[in-house]
N, C-alpha and C positions, 0 to 999 in steps of 0.2 A: 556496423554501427557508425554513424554519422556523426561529428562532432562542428556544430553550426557556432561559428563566430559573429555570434549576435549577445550584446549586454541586456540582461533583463531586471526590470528594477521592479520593487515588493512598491505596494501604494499604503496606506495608512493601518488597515487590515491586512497586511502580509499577505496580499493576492500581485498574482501575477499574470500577464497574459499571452500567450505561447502564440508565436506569429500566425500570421495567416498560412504562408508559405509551410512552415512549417505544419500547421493543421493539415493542410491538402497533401502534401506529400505523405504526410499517416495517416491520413484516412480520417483523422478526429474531430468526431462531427460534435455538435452542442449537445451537453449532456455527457459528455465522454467520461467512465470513469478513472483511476489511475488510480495504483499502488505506490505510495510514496515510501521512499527510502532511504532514511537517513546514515549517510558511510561516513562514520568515522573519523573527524579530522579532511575532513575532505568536505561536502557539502550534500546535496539533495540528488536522489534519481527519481523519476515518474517513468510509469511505465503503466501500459494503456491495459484495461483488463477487457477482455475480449467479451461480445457478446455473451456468450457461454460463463457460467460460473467454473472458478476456477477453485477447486476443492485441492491441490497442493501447490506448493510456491517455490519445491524444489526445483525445479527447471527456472525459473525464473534467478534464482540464487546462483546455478551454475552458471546462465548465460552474461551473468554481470563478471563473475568472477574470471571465463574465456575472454570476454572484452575489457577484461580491467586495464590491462595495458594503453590499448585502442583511445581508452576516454580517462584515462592518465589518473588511476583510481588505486592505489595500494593493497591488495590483497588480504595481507594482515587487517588492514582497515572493515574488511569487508569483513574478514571471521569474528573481530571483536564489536562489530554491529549485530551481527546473528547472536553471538552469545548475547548480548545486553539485550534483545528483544524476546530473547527466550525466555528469562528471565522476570521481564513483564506480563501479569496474568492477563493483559486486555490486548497481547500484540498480535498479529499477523503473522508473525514467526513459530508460534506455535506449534505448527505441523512440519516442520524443518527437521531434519535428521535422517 
């Protein structure tokens, strides 16, 4: 995991737009979608969903929680984000456990 020192700033509608460089290096072509994730005292992660549907998001949870360190992310932050999304009936987290 890559941690790119580049400041990104929200426009009016809280969009933002992910470099070019960045695009091309992962492959994110237009249209791309992303699972957003909100950690805790910490800020946002996106994370590209691959052509293929992705019917569980546990691998996705453990690979944030291996690199927590890497992109300077709290651990606890990350379990008390799962719990809070479990807990919401319309979350993504749902299938987590």
């Amino acid at each position: 995991m890559r941690k790119y020192a580049k400041i990104l700033q929200s426009d009016k509608r809280g969009q933002i737009v992910i470099p070019k460089d960045v695009r091309r290096e992962l492959n994110i072509d237009d249209g791309a979608g992303f699972y957003l994730y909100v950690i805790e005292n910490e800020g946002i992660l996106l994370k590209t969903i691959p052509n293929k549907d992705l019917t569980e998001q546990n691998h996705i949870v453990r690979e944030i929680e291996v690199n927590a360190d890497k992109i300077d992310i709290k651990k606890q932050n990350i379990d008390k984000s799962v719990e809070n999304y479990k807990k919401k009936s319309k979350s993504n987290f749902e299938n987590i456990t």
